[in-house]
C-alpha positions in Angstrom: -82.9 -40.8 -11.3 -83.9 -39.2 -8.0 -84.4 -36.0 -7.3 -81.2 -35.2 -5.5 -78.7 -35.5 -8.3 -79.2 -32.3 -9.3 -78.4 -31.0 -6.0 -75.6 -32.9 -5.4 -74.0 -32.2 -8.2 -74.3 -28.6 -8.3 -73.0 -28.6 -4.7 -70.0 -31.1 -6.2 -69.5 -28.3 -8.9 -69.9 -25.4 -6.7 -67.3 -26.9 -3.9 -64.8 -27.8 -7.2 -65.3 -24.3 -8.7 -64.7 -22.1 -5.6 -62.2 -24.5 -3.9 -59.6 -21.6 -5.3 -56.7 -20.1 -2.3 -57.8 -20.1 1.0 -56.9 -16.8 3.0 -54.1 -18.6 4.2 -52.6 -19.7 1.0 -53.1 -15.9 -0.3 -51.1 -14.9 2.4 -48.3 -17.8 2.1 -48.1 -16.4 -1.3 -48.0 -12.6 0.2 -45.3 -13.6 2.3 -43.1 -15.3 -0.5 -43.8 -12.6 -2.8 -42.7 -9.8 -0.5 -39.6 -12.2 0.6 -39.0 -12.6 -2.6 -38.7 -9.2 -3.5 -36.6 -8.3 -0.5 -34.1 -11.0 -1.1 -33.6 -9.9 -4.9 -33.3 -6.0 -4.1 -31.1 -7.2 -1.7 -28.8 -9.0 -4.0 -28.8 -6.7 -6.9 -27.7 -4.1 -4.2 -24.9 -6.1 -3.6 -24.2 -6.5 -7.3 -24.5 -2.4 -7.9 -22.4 -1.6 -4.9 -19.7 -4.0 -5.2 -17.2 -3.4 -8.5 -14.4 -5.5 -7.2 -16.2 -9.0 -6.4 -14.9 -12.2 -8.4 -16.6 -13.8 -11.0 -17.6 -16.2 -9.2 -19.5 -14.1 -6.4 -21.3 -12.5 -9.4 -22.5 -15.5 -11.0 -23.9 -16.4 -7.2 -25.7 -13.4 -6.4 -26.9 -12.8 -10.5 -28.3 -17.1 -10.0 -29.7 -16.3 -6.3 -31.6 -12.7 -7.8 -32.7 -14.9 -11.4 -34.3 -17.3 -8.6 -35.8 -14.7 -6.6 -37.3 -13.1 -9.8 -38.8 -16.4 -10.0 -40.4 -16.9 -7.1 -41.8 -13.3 -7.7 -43.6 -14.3 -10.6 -45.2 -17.4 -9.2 -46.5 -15.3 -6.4 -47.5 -12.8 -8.6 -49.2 -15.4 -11.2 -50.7 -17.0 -8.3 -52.5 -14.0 -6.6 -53.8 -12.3 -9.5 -55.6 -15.6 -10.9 -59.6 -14.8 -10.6 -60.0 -18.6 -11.5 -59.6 -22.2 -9.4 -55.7 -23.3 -10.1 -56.7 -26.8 -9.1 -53.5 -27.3 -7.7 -51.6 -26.3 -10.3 -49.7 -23.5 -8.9 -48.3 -26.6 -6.4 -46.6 -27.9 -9.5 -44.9 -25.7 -10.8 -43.7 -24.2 -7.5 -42.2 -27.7 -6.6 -40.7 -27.6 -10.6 -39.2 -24.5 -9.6 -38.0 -25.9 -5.8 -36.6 -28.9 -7.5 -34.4 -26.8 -10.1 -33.3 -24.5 -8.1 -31.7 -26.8 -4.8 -30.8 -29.1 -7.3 -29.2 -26.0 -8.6 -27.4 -25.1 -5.3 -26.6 -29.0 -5.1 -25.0 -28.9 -8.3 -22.6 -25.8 -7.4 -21.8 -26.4 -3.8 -20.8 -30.5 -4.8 -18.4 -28.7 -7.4 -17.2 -26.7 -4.6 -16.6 -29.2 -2.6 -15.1 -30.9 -5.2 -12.4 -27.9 -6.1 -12.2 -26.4 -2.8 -12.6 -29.8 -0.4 -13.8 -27.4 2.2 -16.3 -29.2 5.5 -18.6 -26.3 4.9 -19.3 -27.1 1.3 -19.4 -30.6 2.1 -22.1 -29.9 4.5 -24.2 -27.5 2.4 -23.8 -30.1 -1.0 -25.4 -32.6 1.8 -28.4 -29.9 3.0 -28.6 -29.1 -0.7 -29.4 -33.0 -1.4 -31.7 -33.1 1.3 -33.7 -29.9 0.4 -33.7 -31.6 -3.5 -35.2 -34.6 -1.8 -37.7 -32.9 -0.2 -38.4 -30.9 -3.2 -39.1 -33.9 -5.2 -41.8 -35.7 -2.7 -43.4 -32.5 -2.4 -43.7 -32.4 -6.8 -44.6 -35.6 -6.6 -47.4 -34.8 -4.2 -48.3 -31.8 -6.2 -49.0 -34.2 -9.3 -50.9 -36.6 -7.6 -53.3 -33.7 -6.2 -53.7 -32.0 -9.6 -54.5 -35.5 -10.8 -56.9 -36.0 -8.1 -59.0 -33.1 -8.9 -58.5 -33.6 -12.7 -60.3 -37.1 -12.2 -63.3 -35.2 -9.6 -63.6 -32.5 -13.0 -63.9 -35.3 -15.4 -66.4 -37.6 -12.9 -68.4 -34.4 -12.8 -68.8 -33.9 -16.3 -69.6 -37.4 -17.1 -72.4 -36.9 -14.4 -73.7 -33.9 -16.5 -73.5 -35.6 -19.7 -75.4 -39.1 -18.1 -78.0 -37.2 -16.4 -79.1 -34.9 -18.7 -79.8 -38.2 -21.0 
């Protein structure tokens, strides 16, 4: 064993330990936080302030403020993590993007459906095509998370073989 292993697997764990949130992920996460959290004020301002809205406007608006609520608790879960999330914050934001437009899929198709309107048609089609897209972004998610789940466990092997 040369001399170098040790270096270059410290460096290896030191690159795998810090690689945490870039600046700009923190502040994509600052930006979907504070959106977040403008969108559901927002909407439960419009639930307050409106008494005589149908049922089906407040199911909307109380679905649309639950998802908000969400997407604040990711952000906050994300930002106040001290340790690497290896990804895994990717994975359960595209759980969460995949629920919720298949969500909005689900209830503009029965729209459609009931109400035969162009514009639900339409948005039941965008809503397939944002589920689509929040599938191959998941999937990318799990294949990253696997990635570095395979770099931790080469790693450790390396520790345990070259302490021997």
């Amino acid at each position: 064993m040369t001399d170098e292993f040790p270096k270059n697997l410290e460096a290896a764990m030191i690159r795998t330990n810090t690689n945490a949130l870039s600046w700009q992920q923190r502040a994509r996460y600052l930006a979907l936080l504070l959106g977040s959290i403008a969108v559901g004020i927002v909407l439960i301002a419009l639930l307050a302030t409106e008494p005589d809205r149908p049922a089906h406007t407040f199911a909307a608006f109380s679905g649309m403020a639950l998802m908000a609520a969400g997407w604040v608790a990711l952000a906050t879960w994300v930002l106040t993590r001290r340790r690497p999330l290896y990804s895994r914050d990717r994975v359960v934001a595209g759980r969460m993007a995949v629920s919720f437009s298949g969500l909005f899929t689900a209830g503009a198709s029965v729209v459609a459906v009931v109400g035969g309107g162009g514009a639900a048609v339409l948005a039941g089609g965008l809503g397939l095509l944002m589920t689509l897209a929040a599938i191959w972004l998941l999937v990318k998610a799990r294949h990253r998370v696997r990635d570095l789940e395979a770099q931790r466990h080469e790693l450790a092997r390396q520790i345990v073989g070259g302490a021997a």
